[in-house]
C-alpha positions, 0 to 999 in steps of 0.5 A: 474562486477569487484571491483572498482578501483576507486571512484563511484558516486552511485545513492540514494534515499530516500526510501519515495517514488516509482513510479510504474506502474498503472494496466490496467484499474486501478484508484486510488485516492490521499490518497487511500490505494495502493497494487501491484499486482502479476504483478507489476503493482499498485492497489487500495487495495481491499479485494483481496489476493496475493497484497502486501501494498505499501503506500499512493497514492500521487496523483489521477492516471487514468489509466481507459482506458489504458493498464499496464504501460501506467500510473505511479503512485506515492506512499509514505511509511510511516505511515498514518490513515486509517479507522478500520473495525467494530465488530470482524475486529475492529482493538484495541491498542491490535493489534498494531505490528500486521498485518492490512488486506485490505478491500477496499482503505481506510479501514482495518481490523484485519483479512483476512476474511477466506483467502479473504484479503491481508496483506497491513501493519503493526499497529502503533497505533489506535485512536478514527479516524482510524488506523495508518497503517505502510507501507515499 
């Protein structure tokens, strides 16, 4: 490409939301946790390695029956309550900036379990409820 030459209208969003692809076979809940996966495509977190957090599912996307792709599913950044793990994996106000390791769609825990689970955020802050869970 060559240096504008004249005034652009550049697109913009807000960096709230994405739209990705559901994985094969993949059903996930509204406010489930989501990842993506090695391909791309949208998961609900499971204690899994190689998936990366994306967010807040925003609304229930089916794609039971379906190949990649076939359905998309909205996903929101920001920072939502999730629940703590028990025991050794209890997230405390100590972890907060720390990263969170997914255990299934709605809970998260302080480490990876001997290289089982995928970082899926970071910790803003931990009540008596849950841990609030920060997701880029």
């Amino acid at each position: 490409m060559t240096q504008l030459a004249a005034d652009r209208n550049t697109p913009e969003r807000s960096g709230g939301t994405r739209e990705v692809p559901a994985a094969a076979g993949a059903l996930l809940f509204a406010g489930a946790m989501a990842a993506v996966n090695a391909a791309g495509n949208a998961v609900p977190v499971t204690e899994a390695l190689g998936l990366k957090g994306a967010g807040r599912v925003e609304n229930r996307a089916d794609n039971s029956d379906g190949a990649a792709g076939d359905v998309r599913v909205k996903i929101r950044a920001g920072i939502f309550r999730y629940a703590n793990s028990a025991g050794a994996d209890e997230l405390t106000q100590a972890d907060i900036g720390s990263d969170v390791y997914g255990v299934d769609d709605q809970t998260v825990a302080k480490t990876s379990n001997t290289n089982t689970r995928s970082v899926v955020g970071k910790v803003f802050d931990v009540d008596d409820q849950g841990v609030w869970v920060k997701f880029s």
